[in-house]
TIMI-461637 format. One line per field, with one value per residue (C-alpha): residue in three letters; x, y, z. Coordinates in nm, 2 decimals, decimal comma. Example, Ala and Ser with C-alpha at 12.3 -4.5 7.8 and 13.67 -1.06 7.14 Angstrom:
<pts>
res [ALA SER]
X [1,23 1,37]
Y [-0,45 -0,11]
Z [0,78 0,71]
</pts>
This chain:
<pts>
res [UNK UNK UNK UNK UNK UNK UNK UNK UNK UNK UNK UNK UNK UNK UNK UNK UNK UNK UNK UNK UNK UNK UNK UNK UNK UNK UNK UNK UNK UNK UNK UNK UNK UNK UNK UNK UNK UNK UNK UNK UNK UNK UNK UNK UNK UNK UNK UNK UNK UNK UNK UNK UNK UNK UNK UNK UNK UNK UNK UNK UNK UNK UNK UNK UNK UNK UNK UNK UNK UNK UNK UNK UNK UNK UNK UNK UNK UNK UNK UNK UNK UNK UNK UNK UNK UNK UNK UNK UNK UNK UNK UNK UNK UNK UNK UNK UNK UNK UNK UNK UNK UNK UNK UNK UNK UNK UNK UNK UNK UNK UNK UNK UNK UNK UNK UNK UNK UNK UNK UNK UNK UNK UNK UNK UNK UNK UNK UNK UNK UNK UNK UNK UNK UNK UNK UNK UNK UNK UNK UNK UNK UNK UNK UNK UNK UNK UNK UNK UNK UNK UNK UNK UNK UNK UNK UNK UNK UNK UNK UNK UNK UNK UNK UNK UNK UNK UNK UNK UNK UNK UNK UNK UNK UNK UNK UNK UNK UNK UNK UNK UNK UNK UNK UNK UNK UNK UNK UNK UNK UNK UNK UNK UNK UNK UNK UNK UNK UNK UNK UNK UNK UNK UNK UNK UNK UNK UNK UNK UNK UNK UNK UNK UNK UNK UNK UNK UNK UNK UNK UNK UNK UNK UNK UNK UNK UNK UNK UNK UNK UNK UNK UNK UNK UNK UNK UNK UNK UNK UNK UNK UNK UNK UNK UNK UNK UNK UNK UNK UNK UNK UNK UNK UNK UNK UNK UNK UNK UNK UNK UNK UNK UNK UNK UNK UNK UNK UNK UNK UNK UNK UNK UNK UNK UNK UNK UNK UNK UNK UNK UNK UNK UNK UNK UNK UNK UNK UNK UNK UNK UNK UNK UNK UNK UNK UNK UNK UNK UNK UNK UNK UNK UNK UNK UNK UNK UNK UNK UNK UNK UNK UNK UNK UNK UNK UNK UNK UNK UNK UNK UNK UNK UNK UNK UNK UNK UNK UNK UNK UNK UNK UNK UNK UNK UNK UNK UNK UNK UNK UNK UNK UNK UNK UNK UNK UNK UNK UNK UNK UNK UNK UNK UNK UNK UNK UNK UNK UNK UNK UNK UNK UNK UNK UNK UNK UNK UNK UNK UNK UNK UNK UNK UNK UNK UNK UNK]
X [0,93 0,99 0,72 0,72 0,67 0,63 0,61 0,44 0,49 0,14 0,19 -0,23 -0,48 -0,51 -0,91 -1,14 -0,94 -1,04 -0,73 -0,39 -0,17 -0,38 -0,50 -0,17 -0,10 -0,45 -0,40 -0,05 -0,13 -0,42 -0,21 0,13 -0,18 -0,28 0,12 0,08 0,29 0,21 0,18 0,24 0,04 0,18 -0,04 -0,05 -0,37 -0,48 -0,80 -0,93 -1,05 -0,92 -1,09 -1,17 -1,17 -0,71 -0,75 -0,86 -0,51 -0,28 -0,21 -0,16 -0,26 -0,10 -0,23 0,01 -0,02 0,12 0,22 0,17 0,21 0,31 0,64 0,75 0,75 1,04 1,27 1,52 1,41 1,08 0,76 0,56 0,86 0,93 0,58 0,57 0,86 0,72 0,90 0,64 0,65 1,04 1,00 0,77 0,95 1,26 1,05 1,16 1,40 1,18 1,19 0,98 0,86 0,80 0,52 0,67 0,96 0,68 0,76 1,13 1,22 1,31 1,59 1,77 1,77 2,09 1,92 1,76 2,06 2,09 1,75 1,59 1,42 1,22 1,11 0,78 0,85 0,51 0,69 1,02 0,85 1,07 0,97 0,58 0,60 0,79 0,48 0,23 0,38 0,34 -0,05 -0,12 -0,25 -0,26 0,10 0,14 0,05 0,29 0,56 0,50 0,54 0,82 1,04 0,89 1,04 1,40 1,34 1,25 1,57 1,81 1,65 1,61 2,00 1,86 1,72 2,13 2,05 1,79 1,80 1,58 1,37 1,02 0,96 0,60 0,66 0,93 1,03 1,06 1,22 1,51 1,56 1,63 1,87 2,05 2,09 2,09 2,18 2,04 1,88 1,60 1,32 1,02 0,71 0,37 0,07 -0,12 -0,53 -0,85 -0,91 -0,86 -0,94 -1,12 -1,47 -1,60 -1,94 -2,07 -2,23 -2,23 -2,20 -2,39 -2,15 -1,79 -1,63 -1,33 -1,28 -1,00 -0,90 -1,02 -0,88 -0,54 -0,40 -0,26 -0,63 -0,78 -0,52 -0,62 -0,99 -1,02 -0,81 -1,09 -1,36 -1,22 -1,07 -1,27 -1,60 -1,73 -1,85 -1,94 -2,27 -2,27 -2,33 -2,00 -1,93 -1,71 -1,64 -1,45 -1,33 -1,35 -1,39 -1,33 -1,49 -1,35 -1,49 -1,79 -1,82 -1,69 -1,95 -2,24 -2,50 -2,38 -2,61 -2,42 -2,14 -2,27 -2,06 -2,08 -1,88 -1,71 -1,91 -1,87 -1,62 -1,94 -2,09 -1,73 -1,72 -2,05 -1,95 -1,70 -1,85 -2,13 -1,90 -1,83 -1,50 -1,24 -1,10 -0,78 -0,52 -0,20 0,05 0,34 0,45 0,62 0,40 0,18 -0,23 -0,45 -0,73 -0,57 -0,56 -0,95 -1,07 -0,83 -1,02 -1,37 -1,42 -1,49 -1,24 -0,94 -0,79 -0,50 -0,23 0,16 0,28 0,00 0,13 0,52 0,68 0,39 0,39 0,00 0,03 -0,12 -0,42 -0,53 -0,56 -0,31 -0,39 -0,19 -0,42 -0,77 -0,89 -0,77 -0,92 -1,26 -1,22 -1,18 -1,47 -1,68 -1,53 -1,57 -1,90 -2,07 -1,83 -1,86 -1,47 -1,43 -1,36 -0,96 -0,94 -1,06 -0,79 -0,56 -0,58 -0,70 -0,30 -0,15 -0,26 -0,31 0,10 0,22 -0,04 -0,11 -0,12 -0,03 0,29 0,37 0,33 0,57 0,83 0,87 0,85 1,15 1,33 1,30 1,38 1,64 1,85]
Y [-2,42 -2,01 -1,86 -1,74 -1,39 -1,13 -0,75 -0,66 -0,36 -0,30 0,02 -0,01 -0,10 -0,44 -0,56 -0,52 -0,74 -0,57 -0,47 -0,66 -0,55 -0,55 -0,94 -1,06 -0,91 -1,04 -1,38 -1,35 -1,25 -1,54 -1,83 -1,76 -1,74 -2,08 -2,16 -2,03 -1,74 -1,44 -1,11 -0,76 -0,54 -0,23 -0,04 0,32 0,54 0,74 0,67 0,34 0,30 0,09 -0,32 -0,56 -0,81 -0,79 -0,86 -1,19 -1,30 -1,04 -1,05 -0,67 -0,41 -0,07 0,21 0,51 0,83 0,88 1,22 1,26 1,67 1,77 1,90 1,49 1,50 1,71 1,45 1,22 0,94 0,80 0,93 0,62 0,55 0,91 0,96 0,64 0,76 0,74 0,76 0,57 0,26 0,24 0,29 -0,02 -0,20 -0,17 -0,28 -0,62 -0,80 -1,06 -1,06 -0,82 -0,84 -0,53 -0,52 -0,38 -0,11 0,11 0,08 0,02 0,38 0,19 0,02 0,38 0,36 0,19 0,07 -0,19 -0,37 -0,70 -0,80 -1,05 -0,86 -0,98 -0,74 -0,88 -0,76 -0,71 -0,56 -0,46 -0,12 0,13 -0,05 -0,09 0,34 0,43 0,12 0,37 0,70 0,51 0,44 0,76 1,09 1,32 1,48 1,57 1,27 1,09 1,33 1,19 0,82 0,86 1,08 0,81 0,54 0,72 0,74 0,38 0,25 0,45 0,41 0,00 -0,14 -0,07 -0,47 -0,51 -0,41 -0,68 -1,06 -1,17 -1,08 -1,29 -1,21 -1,26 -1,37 -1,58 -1,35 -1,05 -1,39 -1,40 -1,05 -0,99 -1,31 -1,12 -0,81 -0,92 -1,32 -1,60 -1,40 -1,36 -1,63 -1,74 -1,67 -1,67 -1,45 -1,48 -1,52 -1,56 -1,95 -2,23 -2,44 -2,43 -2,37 -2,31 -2,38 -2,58 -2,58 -2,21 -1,86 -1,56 -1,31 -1,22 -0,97 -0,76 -0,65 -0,48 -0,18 0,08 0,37 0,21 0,38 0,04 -0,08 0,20 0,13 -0,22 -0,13 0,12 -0,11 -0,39 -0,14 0,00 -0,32 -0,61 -0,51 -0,26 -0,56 -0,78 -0,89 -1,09 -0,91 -0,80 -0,67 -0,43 -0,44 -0,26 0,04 0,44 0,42 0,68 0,93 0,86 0,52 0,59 0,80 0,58 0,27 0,53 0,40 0,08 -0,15 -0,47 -0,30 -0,28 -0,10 -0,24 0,01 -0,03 -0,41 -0,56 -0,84 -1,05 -0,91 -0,96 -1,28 -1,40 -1,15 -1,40 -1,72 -1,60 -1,54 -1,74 -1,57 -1,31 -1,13 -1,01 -0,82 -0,64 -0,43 -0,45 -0,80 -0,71 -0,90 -1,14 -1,00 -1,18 -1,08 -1,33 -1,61 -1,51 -1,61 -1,92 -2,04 -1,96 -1,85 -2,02 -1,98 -1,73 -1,50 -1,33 -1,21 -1,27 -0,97 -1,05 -1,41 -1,35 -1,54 -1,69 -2,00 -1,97 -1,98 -2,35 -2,27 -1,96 -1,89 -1,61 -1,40 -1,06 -0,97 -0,81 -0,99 -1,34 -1,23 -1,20 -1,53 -1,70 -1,54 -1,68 -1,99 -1,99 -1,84 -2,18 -2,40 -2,59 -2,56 -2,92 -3,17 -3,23 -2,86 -2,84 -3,09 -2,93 -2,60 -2,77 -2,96 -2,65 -2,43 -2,63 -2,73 -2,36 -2,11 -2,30 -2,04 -2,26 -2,37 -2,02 -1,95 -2,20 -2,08 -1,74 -1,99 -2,16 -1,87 -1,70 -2,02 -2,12 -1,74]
Z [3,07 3,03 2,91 2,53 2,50 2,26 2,14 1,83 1,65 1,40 1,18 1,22 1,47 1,26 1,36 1,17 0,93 0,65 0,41 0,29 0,60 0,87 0,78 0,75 1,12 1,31 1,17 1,28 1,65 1,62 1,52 1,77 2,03 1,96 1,94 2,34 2,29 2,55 2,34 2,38 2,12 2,02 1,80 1,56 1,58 1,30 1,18 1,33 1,67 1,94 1,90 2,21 1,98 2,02 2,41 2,28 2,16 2,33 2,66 2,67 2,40 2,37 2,13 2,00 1,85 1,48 1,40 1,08 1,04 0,72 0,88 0,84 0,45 0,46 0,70 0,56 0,73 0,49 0,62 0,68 0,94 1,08 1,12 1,36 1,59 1,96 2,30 2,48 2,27 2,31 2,63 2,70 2,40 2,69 2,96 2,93 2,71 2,52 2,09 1,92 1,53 1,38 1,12 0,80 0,76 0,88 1,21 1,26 1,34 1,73 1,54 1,55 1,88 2,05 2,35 2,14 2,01 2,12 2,10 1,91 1,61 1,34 1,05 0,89 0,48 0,36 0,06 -0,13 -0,01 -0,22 -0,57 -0,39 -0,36 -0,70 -0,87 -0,67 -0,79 -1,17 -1,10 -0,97 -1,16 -0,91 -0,98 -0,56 -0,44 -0,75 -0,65 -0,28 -0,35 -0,60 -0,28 -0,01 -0,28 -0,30 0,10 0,17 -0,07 0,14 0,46 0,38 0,55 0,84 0,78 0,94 1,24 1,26 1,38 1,06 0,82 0,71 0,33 0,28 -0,09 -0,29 -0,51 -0,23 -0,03 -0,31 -0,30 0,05 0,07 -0,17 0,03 0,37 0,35 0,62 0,82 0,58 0,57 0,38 0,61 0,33 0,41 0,73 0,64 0,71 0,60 0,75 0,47 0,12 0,11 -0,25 -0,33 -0,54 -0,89 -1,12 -0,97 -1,06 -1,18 -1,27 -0,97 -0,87 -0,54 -0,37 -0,17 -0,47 -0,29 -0,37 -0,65 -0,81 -0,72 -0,90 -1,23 -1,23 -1,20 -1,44 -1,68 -1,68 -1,75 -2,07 -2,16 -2,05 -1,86 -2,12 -2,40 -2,16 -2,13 -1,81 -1,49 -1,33 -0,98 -0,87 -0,47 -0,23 0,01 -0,08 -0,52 -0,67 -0,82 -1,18 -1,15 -1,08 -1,36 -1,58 -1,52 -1,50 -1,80 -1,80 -1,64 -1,68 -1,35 -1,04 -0,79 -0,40 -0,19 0,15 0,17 0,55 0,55 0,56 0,24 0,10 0,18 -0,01 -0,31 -0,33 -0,27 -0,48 -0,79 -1,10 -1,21 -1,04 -1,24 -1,06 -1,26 -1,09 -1,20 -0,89 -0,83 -0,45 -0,19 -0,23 -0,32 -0,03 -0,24 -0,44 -0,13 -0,08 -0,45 -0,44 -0,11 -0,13 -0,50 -0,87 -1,14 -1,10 -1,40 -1,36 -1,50 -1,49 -1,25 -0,98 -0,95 -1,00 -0,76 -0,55 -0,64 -0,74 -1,10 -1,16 -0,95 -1,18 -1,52 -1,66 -1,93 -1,98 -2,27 -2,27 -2,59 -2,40 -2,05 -2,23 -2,44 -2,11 -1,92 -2,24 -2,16 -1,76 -1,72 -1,77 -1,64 -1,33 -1,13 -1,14 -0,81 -0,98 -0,97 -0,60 -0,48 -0,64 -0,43 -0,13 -0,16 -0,23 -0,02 0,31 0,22 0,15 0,33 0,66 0,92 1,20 1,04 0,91 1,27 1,33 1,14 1,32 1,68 1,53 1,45 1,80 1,97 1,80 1,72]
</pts>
């Protein structure tokens, strides 16, 4: 039998697994491992350092420079691409002829390059990207940084067709699913979120405290978090826990006094993981439905009761396993519900079915085998 090989292409070194992307991607080169497939690595460098831990499940790990001089702002071609263009990795992307996925639309900018036509290419869609930049530039204050994301937005929409040039495209979501069958037809498929569990493990009996945790230096992150405080967390008088990477300063400032908020910054995945565990309720809001949230996936396998509201859920399928509320006032009835409330054994099946059916990695894994072997 010929071997199955592999490239690749991570817009970020993706271990530690600590953020939305870079899970999706380690849990991806993890379970196509397992599969037996014989990967090539190819990653970007601009801020985290090179891991052992990749050598573990690629046969071959190559790390690359991204340039990202302000010169590239001014470029046609979207920044988060442009700013990934690298003659070394095209040149060992053409030292052989075997299928390569590239992670996002991040890191297609090879797809411009005619030497690669022919290939089998997969696009992983972690996102409609342009509306994920213009929902960005509407979270954010800062009016450089809004200006930035609503120009990367009108970039990534233009720049997008180059999905033609590829062999398929695996939508991480439903609803991003539907839209890309639109646009580009068969060749897009249904591929849910790579992640960390392997099956459920919530605890049992009450947790301590209600949480949110999340990338906080996100600007959609920051909206959502700043939303709860004014909204929901500041008449509360349960403990509640705020967790994640890089706050800011504004939140800070704004839970300083109150002594029911406790803020846990940049927590190991380890201390993440008993946050969670250790919770009674999440309370997870979103405003941008592209995608799927894995901090979503993580409170549906190891957490208590989930609140959430209609955008974060749009399209995934998970809206029986949480409870929705697009209100404040009705949030905070059902934490005064929840707090108490034991999540029952039906409940527990009920995920357990769900998501071992729809977020297995191994057969998500599968999917993109069947692809490649089959195009």
């Amino acid at each position: 039998m010929t071997e199955k090989r592999i490239h690749i292409v991570s817009f970020d070194i993706p271990y530690p697994a600590n953020y939305g992307g870079v899970i999706d991607v380690f849990y991806k080169l993890k379970s196509l491992h397992k599969l037996g497939w014989k990967i090539h690595l190819h990653c970007f460098v601009y801020g985290r350092q090179p891991s052992a831990m990749l050598n573990s499940f690629c046969e071959r790990v190559s790390y690359y420079h991204r340039d990202i001089s302000k010169s590239k702002l001014f470029l046609k071609i979207p920044y988060i691409v442009c700013s990934r263009n690298n003659k070394l990795l095209i040149e060992a992307l053409l030292e052989d002829n075997d299928p390569i996925i590239f992670e996002g639309l991040h890191t297609t900018y090879g797809l411009l390059d005619d030497r690669l036509q022919g290939r089998k290419v997969i696009v992983r869609a972690h996102n409609i990207e342009h509306e994920y930049y213009r929902n960005l530039g509407l979270s954010e204050n800062n009016l450089f940084k809004r200006y930035y994301f609503n120009n990367e937005a009108t970039k990534l929409e233009t720049y997008e067709p180059i999905l033609n040039l590829t062999s398929g495209i695996a939508s991480i979501s439903r609803a991003d699913q539907e839209y890309f069958n639109k646009k580009y037809g068969d060749k897009s498929f249904y591929v849910s979120a790579f992640h960390p569990y392997d099956k459920l493990s919530i605890p049992d009996g009450l947790g301590k405290y209600i949480l949110y945790h999340a990338n906080l230096s996100v600007s959609e992150n920051h909206k959502a978090v700043m939303y709860l405080i004014k909204n929901v967390f500041n008449s509360l008088k349960m403990p509640v826990k705020i967790a994640g990477y890089h706050p800011k300063s504004e939140l800070r400032l704004a839970i300083k006094g109150n002594s029911t908020i406790e803020l846990i910054e940049n927590p190991s995945n380890e201390k993440m993981d008993q946050l969670i565990k250790e919770a009674q309720i999440h309370v997870l809001p979103s405003f941008q439905s592209t995608g799927i949230k894995l901090k979503l996936l993580a409170a549906l396998f190891s957490g208590r009761h989930v609140i959430t509201n209609s955008t974060m859920i749009a399209g995934t399928g998970l809206d029986t396993l949480c409870e929705i509320a697009d209100d404040p006032i009705i949030i905070k009835e059902m934490i005064e519900k929840l707090f108490d409330a034991p999540l029952s054994l039906i409940e527990k099946n009920k995920r357990a079915a769900f998501l071992n059916e729809e977020f297995s990695n191994l057969e998500n894994a599968k999917k993109i085998e069947k692809f490649l072997l089959d195009f």
